[in-house]
N, C-alpha and C positions, 0 to 999 in steps of 0.2 A: 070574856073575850074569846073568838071561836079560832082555834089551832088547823090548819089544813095543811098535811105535806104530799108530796107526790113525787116519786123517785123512777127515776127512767134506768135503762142503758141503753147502751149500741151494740147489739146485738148481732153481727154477721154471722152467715155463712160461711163454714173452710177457716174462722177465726177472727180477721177483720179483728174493727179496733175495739178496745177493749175499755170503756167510759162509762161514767153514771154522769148524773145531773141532777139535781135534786132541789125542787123549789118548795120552801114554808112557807105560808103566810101566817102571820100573827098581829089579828090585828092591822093596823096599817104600815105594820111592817113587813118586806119581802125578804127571807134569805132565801138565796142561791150558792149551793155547795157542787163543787162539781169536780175533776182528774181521775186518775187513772183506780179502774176496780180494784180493791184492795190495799187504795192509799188514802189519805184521811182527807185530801182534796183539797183545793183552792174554798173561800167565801166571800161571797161580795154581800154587803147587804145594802137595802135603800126603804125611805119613808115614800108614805106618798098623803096625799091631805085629807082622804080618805079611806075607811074599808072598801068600797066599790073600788075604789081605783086602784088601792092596793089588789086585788083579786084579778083587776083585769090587767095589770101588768103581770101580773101571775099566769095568767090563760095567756098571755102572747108570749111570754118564755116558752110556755111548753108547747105553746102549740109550733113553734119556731125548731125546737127539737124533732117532734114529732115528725115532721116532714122533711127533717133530717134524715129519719131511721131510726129514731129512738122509739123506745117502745116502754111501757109500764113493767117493772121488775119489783124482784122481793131482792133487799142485802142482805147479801153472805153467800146467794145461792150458785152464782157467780164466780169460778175460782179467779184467786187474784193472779196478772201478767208476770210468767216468770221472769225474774228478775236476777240478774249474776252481778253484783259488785265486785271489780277487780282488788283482790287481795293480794297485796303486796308486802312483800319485808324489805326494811333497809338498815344496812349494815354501816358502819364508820368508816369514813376512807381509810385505805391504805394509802393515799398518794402523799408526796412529803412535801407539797406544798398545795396552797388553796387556790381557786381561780379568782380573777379581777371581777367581784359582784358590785356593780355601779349600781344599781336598786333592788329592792325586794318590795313584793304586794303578800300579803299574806290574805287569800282568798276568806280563811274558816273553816276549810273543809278540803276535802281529798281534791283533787284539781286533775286531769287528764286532758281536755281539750284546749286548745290554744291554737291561732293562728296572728300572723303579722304580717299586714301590709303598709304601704306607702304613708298612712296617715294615722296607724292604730295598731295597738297591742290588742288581743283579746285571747282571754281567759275563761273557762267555765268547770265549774266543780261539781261535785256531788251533793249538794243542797239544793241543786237549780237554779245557781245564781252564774249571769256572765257580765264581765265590768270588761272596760274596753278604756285604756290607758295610750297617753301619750310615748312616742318614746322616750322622753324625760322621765317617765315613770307618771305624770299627771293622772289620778282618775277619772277618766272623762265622762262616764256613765254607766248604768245598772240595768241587765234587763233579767226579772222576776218570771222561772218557768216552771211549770207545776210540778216537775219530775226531776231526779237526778241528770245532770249534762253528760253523757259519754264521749261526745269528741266535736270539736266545732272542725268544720271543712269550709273551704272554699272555691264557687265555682265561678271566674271569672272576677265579676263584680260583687257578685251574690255570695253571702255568709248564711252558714247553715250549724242549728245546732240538734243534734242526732238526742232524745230524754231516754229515761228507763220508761216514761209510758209510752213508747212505741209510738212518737212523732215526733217529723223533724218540723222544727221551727227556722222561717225564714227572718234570719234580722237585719235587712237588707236596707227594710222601709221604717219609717218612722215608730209602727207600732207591729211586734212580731206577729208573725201568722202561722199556723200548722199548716205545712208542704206539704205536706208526706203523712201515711198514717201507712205504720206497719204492722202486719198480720198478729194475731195475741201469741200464736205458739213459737211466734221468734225470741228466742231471747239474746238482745243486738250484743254484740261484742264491739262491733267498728262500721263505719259508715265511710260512703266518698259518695261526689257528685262531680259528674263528670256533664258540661253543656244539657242540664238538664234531668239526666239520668242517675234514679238513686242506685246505689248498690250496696246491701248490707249482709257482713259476715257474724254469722252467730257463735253461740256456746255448740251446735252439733257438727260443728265444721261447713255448715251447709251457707251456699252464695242463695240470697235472691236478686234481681234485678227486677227496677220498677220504675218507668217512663211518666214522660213529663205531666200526665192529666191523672197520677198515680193509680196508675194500674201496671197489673201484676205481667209481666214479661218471660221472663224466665227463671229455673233456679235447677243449684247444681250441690250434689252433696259429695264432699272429699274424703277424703280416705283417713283421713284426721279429724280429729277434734278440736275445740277451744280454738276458731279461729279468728286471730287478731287485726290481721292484715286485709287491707283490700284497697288498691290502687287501680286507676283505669286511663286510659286515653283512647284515640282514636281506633287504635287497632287491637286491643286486648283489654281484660281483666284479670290483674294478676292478685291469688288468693291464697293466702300465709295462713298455715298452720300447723298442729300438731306433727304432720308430715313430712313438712317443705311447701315449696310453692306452684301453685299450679294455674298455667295461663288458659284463658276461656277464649272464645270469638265471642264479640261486644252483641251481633245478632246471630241468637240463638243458642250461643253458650255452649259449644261444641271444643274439648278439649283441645289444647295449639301444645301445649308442651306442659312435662312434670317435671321437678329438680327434686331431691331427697337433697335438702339442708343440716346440714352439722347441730340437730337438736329442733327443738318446736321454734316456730317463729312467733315472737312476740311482739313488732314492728314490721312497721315497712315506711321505705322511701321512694321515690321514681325521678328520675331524669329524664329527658329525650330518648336516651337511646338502652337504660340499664336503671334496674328492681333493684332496692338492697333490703336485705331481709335480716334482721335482729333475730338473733337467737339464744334458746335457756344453754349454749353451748361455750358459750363464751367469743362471741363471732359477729360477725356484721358480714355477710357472705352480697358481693355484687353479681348480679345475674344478667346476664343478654337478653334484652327484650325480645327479640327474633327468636333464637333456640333455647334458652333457658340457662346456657351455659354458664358457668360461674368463671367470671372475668377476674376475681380478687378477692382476696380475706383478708378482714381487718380485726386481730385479737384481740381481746380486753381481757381482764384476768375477774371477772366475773358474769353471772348472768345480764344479756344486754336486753335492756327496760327499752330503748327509744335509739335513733338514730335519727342524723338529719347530710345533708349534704350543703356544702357551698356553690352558686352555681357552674352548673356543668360537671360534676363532681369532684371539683379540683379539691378539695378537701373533704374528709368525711368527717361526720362526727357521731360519739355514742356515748348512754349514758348509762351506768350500771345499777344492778343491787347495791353497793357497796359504796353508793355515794360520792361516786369520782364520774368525770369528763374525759372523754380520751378527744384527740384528733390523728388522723392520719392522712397523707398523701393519698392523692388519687390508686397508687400501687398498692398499697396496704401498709407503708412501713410509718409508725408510729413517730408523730410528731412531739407530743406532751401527753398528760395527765395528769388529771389537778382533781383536788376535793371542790364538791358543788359548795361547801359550807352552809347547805340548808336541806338533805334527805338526797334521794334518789331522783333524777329526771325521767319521771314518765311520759314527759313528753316534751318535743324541741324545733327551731324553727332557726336558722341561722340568717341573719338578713344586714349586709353593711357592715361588716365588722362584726358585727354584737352576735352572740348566743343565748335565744329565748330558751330558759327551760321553766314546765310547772312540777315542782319536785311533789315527792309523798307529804311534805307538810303541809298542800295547802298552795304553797308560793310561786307565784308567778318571779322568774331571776331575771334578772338582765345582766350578761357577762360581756365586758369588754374582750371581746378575741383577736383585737388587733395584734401583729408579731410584738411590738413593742411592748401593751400591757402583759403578753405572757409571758415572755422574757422577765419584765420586772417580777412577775410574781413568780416564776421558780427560784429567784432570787429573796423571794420574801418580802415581797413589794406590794404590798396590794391597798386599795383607796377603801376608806371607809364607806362600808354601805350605806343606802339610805332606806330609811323605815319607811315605804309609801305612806301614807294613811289616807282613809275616805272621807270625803265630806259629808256629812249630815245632811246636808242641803243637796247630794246627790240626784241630778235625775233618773229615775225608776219606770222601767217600763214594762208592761205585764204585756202576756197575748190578749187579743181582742179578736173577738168576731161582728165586727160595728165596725166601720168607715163614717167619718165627716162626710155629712152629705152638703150638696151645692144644688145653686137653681141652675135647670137647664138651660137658661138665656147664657148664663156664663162661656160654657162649652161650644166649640167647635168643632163642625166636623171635617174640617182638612186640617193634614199634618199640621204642624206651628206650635209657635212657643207657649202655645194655650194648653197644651196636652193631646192627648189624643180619647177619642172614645171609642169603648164596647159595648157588647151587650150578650147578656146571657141567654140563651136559647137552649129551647129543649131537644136533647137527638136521641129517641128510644129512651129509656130506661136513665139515659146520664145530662144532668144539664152541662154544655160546651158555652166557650165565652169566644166570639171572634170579633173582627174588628167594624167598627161603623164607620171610621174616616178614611177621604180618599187617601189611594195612596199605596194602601198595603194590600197584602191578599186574602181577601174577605172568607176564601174557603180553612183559612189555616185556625187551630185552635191556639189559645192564648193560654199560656198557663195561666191560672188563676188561686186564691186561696178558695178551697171548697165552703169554709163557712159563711162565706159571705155571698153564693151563688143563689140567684132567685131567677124563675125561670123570667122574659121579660124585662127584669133592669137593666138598666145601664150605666155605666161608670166612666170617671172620667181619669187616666192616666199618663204622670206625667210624660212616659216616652216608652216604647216598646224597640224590641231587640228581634232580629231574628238568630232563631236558632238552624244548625246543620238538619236535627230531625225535623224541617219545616213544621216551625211552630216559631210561637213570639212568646216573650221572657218581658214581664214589666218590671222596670225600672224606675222606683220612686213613690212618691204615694198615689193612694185610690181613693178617690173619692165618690160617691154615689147621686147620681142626678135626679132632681127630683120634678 
């Protein structure tokens, strides 16, 4: 039985992403090995009813890459994507009473990203696993990503999740896709996405900024190191670290103001009008979006891991080294603190009452923080948690670079509840995807996932958005017309 392998990377210039792929055949068997250089990689494998055919599904993987940019490589030769894992201690509370935990998920694994909206909890750890929960605590589903999760964001509609192999994954659509791919000599500490725009802070203190057809914008190195923070809107990028914090202009990245923070900032929050920045100093300092000025200090009697706010920032919240939750008034003066009773919150989201936190175990919490649950529980009053568990039968969903294709009879080409279509076109050197149905404006580019770009296809999607950077944001799945 004759053995054939062939091992690619991606090979850029200035760094670019950093991937192999790697297709066996044996036989009329095909593996495909593939993530990030110097990680062991995803495998898919499949039969086929013959050797020929096994070989020529073989020749269309790689030739599929190849005209990606991938190119034939030797492993090992290749250093692997630096990679920082946030190292954390957590200490026992001091607090003399616990908080009201209405659920616990226990992810498996170290846990940092989290977001909460109107119909979902979501979680993501250091395994590359993100489950996305009811807020009852229900498991609602799993999606499978080839790298460690650094932090899930959200921009608008659209959920994103930031990996250690230096792409972010959109989990928006049915089946996730890589957004974003960022340069090998970054090594990401935190992500935001602001109407399209990435913006990610590293291990050298250094900001890049990377626009919606991912390409490279601007970047800015601070005066600090180990930068954690990095929040945006309209009118700035405000960038937390070793230093303090420091605001950018969104075009071109030209400094607006610097604050020198009470210690390294480890967190950040944003409101409309005011930054709050966590720090190794024992503090939660709020800052004026405008001048940078520090509007309020909110003390904790340990290093602060995460912060969140209530809206408007009528209430602050923080969670420490040492295993307690603090709240305070919008002024700074401290409302309570209670033990997390499951590690440290490295990260937090306050929404309706409740306090999401994902502590150092692993665990996604769910805290009742209405006045009356905290009340009873400095009282010693607290409801028994409940142990989420996951279903077996859980839905799992991995990245794909393949869309469900459809016959072109289907699609239409004016707006309506049919979808809308595009088409990919080639402009110099990059394939662009804009729209083919009346309606919209035919010169704007469509974000699109890059793996699935062929010059000449067309796709059919459910609904497009415009964005402020005139461009269009799809919403929903993609299918490809055939």
């Amino acid at each position: 039985m004759s053995v054939s392998t062939t091992y690619l990377e991606l090979s850029e210039n200035g760094g670019g992403a950093h991937k192999f792929y790697e297709v066996t055949v044996e036989g009329v068997a095909v593996t495909v090995r593939y993530g990030r250089i110097g990680a062991a990689g995803q495998v898919q494998r499949s039969t086929f009813p013959s050797e020929q055919k096994a070989q020529a599904a073989a020749a269309k993987k790689i030739g599929e890459k190849v005209r990606k940019g991938y190119a034939p490589a030797v492993p090992g030769q290749r250093a692997a994507r630096p990679v920082t894992r946030r190292q954390v201690a957590s200490a026992p509370s001091t607090a003399r009473a616990v908080a009201p935990v209405l659920w616990r998920f226990r992810t498996g694994a170290s846990a940092f990203g989290i977001h909460i909206d109107d119909d979902r909890c979501w979680v993501g750890n250091q395994a590359g696993d993100v489950y996305t929960l009811g807020h009852d605590g229900e498991v609602l589903a799993r999606y499978r990503l080839p790298d460690g999760v650094k932090c899930l964001v959200a921009d608008d509609f659209w959920i994103y999740a930031g990996c250690d192999d230096g792409t972010v994954y959109d989990l928006s659509s049915k089946l996730p896709f890589a957004a974003y791919e960022i340069a090998a000599d970054v090594d990401i500490f935190w992500l935001d996405i602001h109407e399209g725009i990435l913006n990610v802070a590293d291990r050298n203190g250094g900001l890049t900024v990377i626009d919606h057809e991912d390409e490279y914008q601007w970047s800015r190195r601070s005066t600090g190191a180990h930068a954690w923070m990095v929040r945006r809107d309209d009118h700035a990028v405000y960038h937390g670290h070793a230093r303090g914090v420091t605001a950018y202009a969104p075009d071109g990245g030209g400094e607006l103001w610097h604050t020198d923070t009470r210690g390294a900032v480890l967190f950040g929050w944003q409101e409309d009008a005011s930054v709050y920045a966590g720090t190794a100093q024992r503090v939660v300092q709020r800052l004026a979006k405008a001048t940078g000025a520090v509007e309020a200090t909110y003390a904790c009697d340990a290093v602060v891991y995460s912060c969140a706010t209530a809206p408007g920032g009528r209430y602050v919240f923080a969670g420490d080294s040492a295993s307690s939750v603090y709240c305070f008034d919008a002024h700074g003066t401290r409302l309570w603190k209670l033990g997390t009773g499951g590690g440290s919150a490295l990260s937090m989201q306050y929404r309706d009452e409740k306090l999401y936190m994902v502590t150092t175990d692993g665990s996604l919490v769910c805290v009742d923080a209405s006045p009356a649950a905290i009340s009873a529980a400095q009282s010693g009053s607290v409801p028994v948690p409940v142990d989420v568990k996951s279903s077996a039968a859980l839905p799992t969903y991995t990245p794909s670079t393949a869309v469900r294709t459809v016959a072109s009879a289907q699609a239409v080409t004016g707006a309506g509840a049919d979808g809308v279509v595009v088409e990919c076109v080639r402009d110099g050197a990059r394939l662009r995807v804009h729209v083919v149905s009346e309606g919209y404006e035919p010169t704007w580019n469509v974000q699109f996932p890059r793996a699935v770009r062929e010059a000449g296809a067309r796709f059919l999607v459910d609904a497009l958005h415009p964005a402020p950077g005139g461009f269009y944001r799809v919403r929903g799945e993609i299918r490809r017309l055939v």
